[in-house]
LUMLUM-405043 format. One record per atom (N, C-alpha, C): residue in one letter; x, y, z. Coordinates in pm, whole numbers, plus 50000, padded with zeros to 5 digits. Example, Ala and Ser with C-alpha at 12.3 -4.5 7.8 and 13.67 -1.06 7.14 Angstrom:
<recs>
a513194943150780;a512304955050780;a513204967050780;s512854977550708;s513674989450714;s512905000350787;
</recs>
This chain:
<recs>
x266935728637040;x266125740037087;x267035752237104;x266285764737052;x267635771337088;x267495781237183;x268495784837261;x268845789437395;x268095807237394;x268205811637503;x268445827437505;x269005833437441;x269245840237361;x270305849737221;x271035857137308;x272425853837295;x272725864437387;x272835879937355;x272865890437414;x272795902837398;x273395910237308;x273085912037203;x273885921837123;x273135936137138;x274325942337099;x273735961937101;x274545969137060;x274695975836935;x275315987536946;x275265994537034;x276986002837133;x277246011837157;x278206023337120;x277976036437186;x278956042337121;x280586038437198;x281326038537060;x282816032637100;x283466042437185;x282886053937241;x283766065537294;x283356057537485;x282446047337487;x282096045937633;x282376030837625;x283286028837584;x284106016237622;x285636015837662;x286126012237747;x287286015637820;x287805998437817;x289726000437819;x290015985837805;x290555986337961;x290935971837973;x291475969138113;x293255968838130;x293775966238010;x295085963038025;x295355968337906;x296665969237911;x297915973937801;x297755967037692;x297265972337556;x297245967037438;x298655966237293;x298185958037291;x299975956037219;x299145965137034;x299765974437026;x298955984136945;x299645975136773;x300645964436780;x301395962736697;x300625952936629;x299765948436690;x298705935136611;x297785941336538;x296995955036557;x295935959436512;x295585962736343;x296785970936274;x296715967936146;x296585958936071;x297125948236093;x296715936236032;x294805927236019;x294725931936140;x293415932836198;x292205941736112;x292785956736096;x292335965636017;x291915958835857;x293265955435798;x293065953435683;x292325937035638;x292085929435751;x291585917335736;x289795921835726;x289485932635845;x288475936335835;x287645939835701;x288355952535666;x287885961935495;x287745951835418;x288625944535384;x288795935735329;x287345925535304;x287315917835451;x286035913535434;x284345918035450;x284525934735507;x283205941835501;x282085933535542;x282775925235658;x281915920435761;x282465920835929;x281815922735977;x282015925536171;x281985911336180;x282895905736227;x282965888036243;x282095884336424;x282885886236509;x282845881436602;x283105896136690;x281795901536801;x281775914836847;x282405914236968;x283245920036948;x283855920737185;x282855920737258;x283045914637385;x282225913337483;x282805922037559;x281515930937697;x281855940637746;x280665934737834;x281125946037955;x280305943438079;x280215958838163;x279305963338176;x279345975338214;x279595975238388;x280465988438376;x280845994638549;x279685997538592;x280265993138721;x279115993938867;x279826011938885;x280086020638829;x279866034438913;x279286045438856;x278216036538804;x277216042538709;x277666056238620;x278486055338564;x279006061438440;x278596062238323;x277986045438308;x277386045338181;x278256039438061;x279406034638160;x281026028838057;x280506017338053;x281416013137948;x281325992337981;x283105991037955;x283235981838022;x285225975538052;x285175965437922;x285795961437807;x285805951337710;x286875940337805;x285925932237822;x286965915737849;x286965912937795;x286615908437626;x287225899937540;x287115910537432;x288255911237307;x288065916937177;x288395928337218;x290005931037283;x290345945137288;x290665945637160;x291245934537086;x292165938136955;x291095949536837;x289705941336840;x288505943636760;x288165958036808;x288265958936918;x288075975736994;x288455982436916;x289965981836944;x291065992436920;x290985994436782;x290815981336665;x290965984836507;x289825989736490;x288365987836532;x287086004336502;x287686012536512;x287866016736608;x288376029236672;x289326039836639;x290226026136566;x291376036436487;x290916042536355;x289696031136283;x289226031936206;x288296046136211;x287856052436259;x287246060336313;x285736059336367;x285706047036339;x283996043136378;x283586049736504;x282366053136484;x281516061736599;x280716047936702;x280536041136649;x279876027336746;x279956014236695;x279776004736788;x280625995436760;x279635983836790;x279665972736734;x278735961536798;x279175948436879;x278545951237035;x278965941137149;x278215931537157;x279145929437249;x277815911637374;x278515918437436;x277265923137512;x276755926737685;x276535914937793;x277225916137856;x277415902537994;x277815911038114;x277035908838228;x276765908738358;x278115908438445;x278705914338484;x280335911438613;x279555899338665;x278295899638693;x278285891038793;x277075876938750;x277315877738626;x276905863038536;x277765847038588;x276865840438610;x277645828238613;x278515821838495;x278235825438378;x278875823138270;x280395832438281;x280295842738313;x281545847338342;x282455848038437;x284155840938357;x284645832638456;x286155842638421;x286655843438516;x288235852838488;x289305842538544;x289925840438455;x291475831538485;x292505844438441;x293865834338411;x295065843538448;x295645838438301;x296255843238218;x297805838738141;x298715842138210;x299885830238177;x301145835038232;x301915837438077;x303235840138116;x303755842837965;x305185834337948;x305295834337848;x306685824537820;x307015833637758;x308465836137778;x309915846437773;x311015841737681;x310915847937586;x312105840037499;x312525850337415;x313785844637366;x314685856137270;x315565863437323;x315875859637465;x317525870137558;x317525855337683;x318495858037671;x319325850837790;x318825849837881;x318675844037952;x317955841638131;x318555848038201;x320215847238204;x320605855038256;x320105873738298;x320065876838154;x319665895638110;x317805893838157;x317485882638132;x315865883338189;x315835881438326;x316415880338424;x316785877438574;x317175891838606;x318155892938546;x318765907038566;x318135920938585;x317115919238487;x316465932438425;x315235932238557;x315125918638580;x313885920738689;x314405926238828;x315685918338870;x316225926038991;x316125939939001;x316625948338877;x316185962338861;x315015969238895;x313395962038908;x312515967438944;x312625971939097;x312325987739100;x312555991139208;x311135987439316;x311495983039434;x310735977539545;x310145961939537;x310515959739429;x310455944839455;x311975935839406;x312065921539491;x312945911939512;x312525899239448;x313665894239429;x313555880239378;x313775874639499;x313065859339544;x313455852739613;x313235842139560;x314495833439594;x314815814639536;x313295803239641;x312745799539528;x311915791139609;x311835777639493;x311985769339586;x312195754139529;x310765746039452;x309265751939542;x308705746939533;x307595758639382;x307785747339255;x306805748739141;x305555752839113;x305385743239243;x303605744739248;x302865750239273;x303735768339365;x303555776239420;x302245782339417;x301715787339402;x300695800639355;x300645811539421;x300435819139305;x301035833639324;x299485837839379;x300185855939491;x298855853439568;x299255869339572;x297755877439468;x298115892139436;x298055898439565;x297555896839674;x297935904639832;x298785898339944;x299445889739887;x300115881139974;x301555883740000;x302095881040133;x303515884140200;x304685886940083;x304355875439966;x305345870539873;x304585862739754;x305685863639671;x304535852739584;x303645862739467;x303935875939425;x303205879739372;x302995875539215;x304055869239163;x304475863239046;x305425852739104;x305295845039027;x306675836739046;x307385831138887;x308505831238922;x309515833438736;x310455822138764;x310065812638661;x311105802838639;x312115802238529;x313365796438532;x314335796038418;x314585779738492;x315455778138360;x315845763138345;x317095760738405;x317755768638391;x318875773338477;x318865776238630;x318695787438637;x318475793938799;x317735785738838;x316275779438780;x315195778238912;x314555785338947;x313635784839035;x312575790939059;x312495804239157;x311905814639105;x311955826339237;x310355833339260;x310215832339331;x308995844939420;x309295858939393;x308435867439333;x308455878939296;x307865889539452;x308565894439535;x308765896339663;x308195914339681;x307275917439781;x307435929939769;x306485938239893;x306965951539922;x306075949940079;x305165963140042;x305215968339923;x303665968139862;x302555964639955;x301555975940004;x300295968240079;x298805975139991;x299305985039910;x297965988239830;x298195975039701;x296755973439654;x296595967639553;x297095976639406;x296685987139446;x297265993939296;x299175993339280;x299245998539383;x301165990539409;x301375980839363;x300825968639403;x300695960239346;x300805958639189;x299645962239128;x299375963539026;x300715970538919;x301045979038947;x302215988738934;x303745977538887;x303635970539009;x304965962139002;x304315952338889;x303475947338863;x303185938338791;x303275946938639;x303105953338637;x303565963738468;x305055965538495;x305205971138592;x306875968738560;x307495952838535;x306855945338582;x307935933838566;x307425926838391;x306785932938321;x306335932638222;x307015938538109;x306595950538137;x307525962738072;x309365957638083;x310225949438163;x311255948738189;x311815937738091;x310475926238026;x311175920937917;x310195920337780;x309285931137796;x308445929337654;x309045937937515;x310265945037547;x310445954637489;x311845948037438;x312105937137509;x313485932837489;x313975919137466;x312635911137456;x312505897037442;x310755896037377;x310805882937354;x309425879037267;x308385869737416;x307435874037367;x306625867337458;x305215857437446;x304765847337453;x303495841837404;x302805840237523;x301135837437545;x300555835637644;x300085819137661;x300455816937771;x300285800337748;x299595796737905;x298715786337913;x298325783538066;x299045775138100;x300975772438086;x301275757738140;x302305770938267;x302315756838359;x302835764038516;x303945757938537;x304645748038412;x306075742038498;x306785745438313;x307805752338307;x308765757938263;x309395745238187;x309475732338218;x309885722438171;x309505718038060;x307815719938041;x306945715537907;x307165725037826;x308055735437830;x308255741437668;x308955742937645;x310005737637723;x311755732837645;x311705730437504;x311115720037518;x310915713937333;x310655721837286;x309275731637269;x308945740437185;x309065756437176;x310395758437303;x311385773737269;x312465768637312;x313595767537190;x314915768137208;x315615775237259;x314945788737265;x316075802937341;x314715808837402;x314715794437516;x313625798437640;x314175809137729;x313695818837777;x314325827337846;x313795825337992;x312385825437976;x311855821938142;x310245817738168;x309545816038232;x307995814338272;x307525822938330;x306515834138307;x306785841738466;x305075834938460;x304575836038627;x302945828738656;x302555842838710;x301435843638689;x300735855138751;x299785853738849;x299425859338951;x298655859739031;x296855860238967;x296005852539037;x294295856039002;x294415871039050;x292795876238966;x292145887839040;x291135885138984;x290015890639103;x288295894039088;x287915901438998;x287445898138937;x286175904538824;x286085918338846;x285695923338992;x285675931739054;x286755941139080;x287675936139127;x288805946539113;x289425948839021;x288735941538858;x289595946238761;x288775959538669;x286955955938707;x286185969838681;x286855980538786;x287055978738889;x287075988138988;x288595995138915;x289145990338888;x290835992238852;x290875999438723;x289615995438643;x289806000338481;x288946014438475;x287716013638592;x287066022738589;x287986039238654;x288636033338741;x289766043138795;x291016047338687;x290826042138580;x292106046938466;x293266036638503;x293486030238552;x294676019638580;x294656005638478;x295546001738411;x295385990538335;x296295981338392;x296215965838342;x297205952738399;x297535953938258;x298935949338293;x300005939338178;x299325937438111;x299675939337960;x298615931937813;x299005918137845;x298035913037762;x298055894437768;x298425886337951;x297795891038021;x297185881638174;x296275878738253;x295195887538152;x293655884638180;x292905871838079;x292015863438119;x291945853638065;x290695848838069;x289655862537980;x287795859438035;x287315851137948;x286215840238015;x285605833237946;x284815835737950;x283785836937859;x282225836537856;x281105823837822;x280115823537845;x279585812637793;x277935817937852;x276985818537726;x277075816137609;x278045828737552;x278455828737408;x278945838637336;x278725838737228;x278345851037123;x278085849536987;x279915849136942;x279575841836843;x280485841936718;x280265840636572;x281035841436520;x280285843236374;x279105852336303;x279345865936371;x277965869636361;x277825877136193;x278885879636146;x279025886535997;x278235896935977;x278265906136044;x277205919736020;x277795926935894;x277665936935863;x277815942535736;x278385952035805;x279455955735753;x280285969635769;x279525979735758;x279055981335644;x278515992235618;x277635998635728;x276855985935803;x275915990235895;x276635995736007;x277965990136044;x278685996836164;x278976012336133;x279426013736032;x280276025735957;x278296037635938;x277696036035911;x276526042435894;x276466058035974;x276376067235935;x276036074936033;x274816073936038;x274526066036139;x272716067536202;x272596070536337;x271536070236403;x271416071536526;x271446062536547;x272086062336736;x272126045836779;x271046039436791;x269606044636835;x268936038536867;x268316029836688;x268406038736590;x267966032436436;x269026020836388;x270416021136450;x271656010836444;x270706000436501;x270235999336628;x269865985936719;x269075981436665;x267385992636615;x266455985736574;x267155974736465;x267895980736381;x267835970936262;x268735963136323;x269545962536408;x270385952036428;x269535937736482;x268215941936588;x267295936636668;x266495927736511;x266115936036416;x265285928936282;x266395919636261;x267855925636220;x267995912836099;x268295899336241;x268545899936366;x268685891436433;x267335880936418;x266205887136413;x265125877436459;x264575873536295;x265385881536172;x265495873536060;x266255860136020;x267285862236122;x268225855336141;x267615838536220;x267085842536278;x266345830436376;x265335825936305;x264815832636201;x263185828436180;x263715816036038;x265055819435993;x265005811635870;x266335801335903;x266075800536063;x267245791236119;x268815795236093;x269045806036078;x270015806936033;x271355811136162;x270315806836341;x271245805936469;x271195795636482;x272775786436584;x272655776936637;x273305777136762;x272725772036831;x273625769436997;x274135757036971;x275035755037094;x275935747737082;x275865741237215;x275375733437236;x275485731437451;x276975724937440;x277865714937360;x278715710837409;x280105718037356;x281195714537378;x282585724037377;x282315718337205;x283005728937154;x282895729436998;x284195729936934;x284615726836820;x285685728936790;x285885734236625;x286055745136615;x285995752636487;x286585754636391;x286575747636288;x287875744736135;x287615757136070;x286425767636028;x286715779135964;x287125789335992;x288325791036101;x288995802336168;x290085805036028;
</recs>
């Protein structure tokens, strides 16, 4: 049987705003995979600000954002989801640090001004974004473990130190996003491990509130899930690229959808899926 469709809509791309620092170095590739196939694959999901602006924040598919956009496209096609949907769930990436010495990656962090390293034994820690201590915590295989320390009492301070301690090895080491929390399980698979750093949670809420104010987090430490979500949707370029009006973009987007349904050509999925034509 199939479910609720979830929301698609063209909007215009000038009222979508991202949340965090985009690594601008992935996007060409992106570009030319697109033209190439002169189909819209899979649309970012967005969720519109509570300060009635009329913006929406993209949690998933900044990459897809940013290559319209450069592209010059005037509007763009989303999934619209609720801040405050039960389907939408916000976790954290942490990042694995590799390609410089632990040493020069230890180093470079001491440098951030107003925050401290402190030695803490215990792994299991969790980092706690308003808390005494603990705002990150960074492991090496070497040193051991430290608490990212700081007497910071605004959240945007906060926030601040967390781009700096970012900015201190993205520019100077390689980085991947991974959900493991003990530094030990990727020995095997980085030889010139440099470090773990864990990141603190944040609310749904303070990350509209944060994006809507012009402030972004660290690229790659937001971690939204959605459920349901379209994928695969293969729209036609041409239709994105169109100069039409938005509202003549939706109608037809609204037809070929319920063409789409009438000759079976949607399926839901209730259980976890696993996808070989990526």
């Amino acid at each position: 049987m199939l479910q609720e469709i979830p929301r698609l809509e063209f909007l215009p791309i000038a009222s979508l705003i991202l949340h965090e620092w985009h690594d601008d170095q992935r996007t060409p590739p992106l570009i030319e995979r697109i033209r190439e196939s002169g189909l819209f694959r899979n649309p970012p999901i967005v969720a519109p600000l509570p300060d009635g602006s009329g913006r929406n924040m993209v949690l998933d598919g900044a990459n897809r954002f940013t290559a319209l956009r450069q592209m010059g496209y005037h509007d763009i096609l989303v999934q619209v989801v609720q801040p405050d949907d039960p389907g939408v769930r916000l976790q954290n990436w942490n990042h694995v640090v590799w390609g410089l010495r632990s040493e020069e990656f230890l180093a470079d962090i001491r440098e951030i001004p107003g925050a401290e390293l402190v030695p803490t034994p215990d792994r299991n820690a969790l980092p706690e974004l308003m808390g005494d201590c603990g705002l990150a915590l960074i492991q090496t295989r070497g040193a051991g473990g430290f608490s990212l320390c700081t007497e910071a009492e605004q959240l945007l301070d906060r926030v601040n130190l967390l781009n700096s301690l970012v900015r201190s090895y993205i520019s100077v080491g390689h980085l991947d996003r991974t959900s493991v929390r003990d530094i030990d399980l990727l020995a095997n698979i980085y030889p010139d491990l440099s470090g773990l750093v864990v990141f603190p949670h944040f609310d749904v809420a303070d990350v509209l509130d944060l994006a809507g104010a012009g402030y972004l987090l660290p690229a790659g430490i937001t971690r939204f899930t959605i459920a349901p979500r379209a994928l695969h949707i293969n729209y036609p370029l041409s239709e994105l690229q169109a100069e039409k009006p938005l509202a003549e973009k939706n109608d037809a987007l609204q037809r070929w959808i319920q063409e789409r349904i009438a000759r079976k050509g949607v399926r839901y999925y209730a259980e976890p899926t696993f996808l070989f034509d990526e």
